[in-house]
C-alpha positions as CSV (number, residue, x, y, z in Angstrom):
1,X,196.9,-11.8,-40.5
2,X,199.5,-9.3,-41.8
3,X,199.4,-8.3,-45.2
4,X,201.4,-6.2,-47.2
5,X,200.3,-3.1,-49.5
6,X,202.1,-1.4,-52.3
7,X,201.5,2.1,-54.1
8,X,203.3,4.0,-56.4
9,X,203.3,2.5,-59.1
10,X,202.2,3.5,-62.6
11,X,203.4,5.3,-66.3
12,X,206.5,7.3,-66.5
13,X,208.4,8.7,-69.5
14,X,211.9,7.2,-69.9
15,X,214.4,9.2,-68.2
16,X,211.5,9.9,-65.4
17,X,211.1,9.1,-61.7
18,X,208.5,6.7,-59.9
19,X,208.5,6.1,-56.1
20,X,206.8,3.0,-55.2
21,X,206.2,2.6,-51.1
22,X,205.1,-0.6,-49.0
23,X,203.4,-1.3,-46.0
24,X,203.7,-3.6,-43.5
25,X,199.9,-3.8,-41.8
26,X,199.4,-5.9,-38.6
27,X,201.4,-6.6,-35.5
28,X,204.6,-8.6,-36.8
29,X,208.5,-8.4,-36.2
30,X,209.9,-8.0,-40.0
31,X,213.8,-8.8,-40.2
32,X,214.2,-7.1,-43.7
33,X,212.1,-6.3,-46.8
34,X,212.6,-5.6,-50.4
35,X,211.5,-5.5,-53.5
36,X,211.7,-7.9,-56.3
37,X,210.0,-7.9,-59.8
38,X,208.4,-9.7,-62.8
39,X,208.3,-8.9,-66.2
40,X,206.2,-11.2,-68.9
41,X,208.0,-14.2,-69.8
42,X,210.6,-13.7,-67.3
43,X,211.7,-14.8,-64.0
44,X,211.0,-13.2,-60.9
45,X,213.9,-10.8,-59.6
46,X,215.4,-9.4,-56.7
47,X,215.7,-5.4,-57.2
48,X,216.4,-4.2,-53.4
49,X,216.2,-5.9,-50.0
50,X,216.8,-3.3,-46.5
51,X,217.4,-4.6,-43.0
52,X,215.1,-3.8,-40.7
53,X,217.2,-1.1,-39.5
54,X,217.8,0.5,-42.7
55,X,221.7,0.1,-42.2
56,X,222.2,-2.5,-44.9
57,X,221.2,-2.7,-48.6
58,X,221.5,-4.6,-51.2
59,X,220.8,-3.9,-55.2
60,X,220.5,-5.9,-58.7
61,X,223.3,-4.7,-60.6
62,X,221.1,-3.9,-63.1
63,X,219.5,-0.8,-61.0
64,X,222.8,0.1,-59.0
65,X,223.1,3.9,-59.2
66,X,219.9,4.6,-60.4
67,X,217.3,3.4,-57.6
68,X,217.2,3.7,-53.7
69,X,215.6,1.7,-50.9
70,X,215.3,3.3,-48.2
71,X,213.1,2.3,-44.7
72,X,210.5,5.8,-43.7
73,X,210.2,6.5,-40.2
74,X,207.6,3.5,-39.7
75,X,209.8,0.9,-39.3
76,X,207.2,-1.3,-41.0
77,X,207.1,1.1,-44.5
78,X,209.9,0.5,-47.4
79,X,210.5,3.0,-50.3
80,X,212.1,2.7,-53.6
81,X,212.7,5.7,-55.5
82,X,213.5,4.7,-58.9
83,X,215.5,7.2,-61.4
84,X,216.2,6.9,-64.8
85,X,213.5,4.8,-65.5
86,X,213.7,3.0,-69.1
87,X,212.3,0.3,-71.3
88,X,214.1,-2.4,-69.3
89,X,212.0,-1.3,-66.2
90,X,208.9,-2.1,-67.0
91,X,207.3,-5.2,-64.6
92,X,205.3,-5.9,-62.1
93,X,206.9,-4.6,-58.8
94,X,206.1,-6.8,-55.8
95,X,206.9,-5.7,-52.1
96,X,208.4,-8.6,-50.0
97,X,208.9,-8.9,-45.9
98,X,210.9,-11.4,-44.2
99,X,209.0,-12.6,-41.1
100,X,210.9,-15.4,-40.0
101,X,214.3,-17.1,-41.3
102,X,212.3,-19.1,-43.8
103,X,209.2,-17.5,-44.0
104,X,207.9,-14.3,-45.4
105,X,205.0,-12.6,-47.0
106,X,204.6,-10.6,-50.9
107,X,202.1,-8.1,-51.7
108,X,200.0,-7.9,-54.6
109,X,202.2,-6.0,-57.2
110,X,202.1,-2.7,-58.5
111,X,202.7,-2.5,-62.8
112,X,205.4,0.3,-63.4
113,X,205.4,0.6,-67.1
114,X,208.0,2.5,-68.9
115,X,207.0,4.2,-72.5
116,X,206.8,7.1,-74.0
């Protein structure tokens, strides 16, 4: 019924920017999202989660500093502005909305690919 759709993603020079944005479609109370990603032989990861208000965060250590989620005015839209993109970077980016305290739903992924 609800389903969830990313953009933003795409090729970026190392060093550059990407903003990658998520939306929440269909009536459906959301407690947080994030995002989490997947790069080829590796494990799925957590990279941000939000609360529904926007007042708590929480980050991979591995992109502390250098990307920002952030909720738009749409309660149901999530960004992540990602700066100082590099090698390590480069996966799969999936959006992810918590619907319930043990259920929630995942997009389809957008590739962000970091090369010069």
């Amino acid at each position: 019924q609800v389903q969830l759709v990313e953009s933003g993603g795409g090729l970026v020079q190392p060093g550059g920017s990407l903003r990658l944005s998520c939306t929440a479609s269909g009536s459906i109370y959301i407690y947080a999202m994030g995002w989490y990603r997947q790069a080829p032989g590796k494990q799925r990861e957590l990279v941000a989660t939000i609360t529904r208000s926007g007042g708590s965060t929480n980050y991979a250590d591995s992109v502390k500093g250098r990307f920002t989620i952030s909720r738009a005015n749409a309660k149901n839209t999530v960004i992540l502005q990602m700066n100082s993109l590099n090698s390590e970077d480069t996966a799969v980016y999936y959006c992810n909305a918590q619907t319930s305290i043990t259920t929630s739903l995942w997009g389809q992924g957008t590739q962000v690919t970091v090369s010069s």
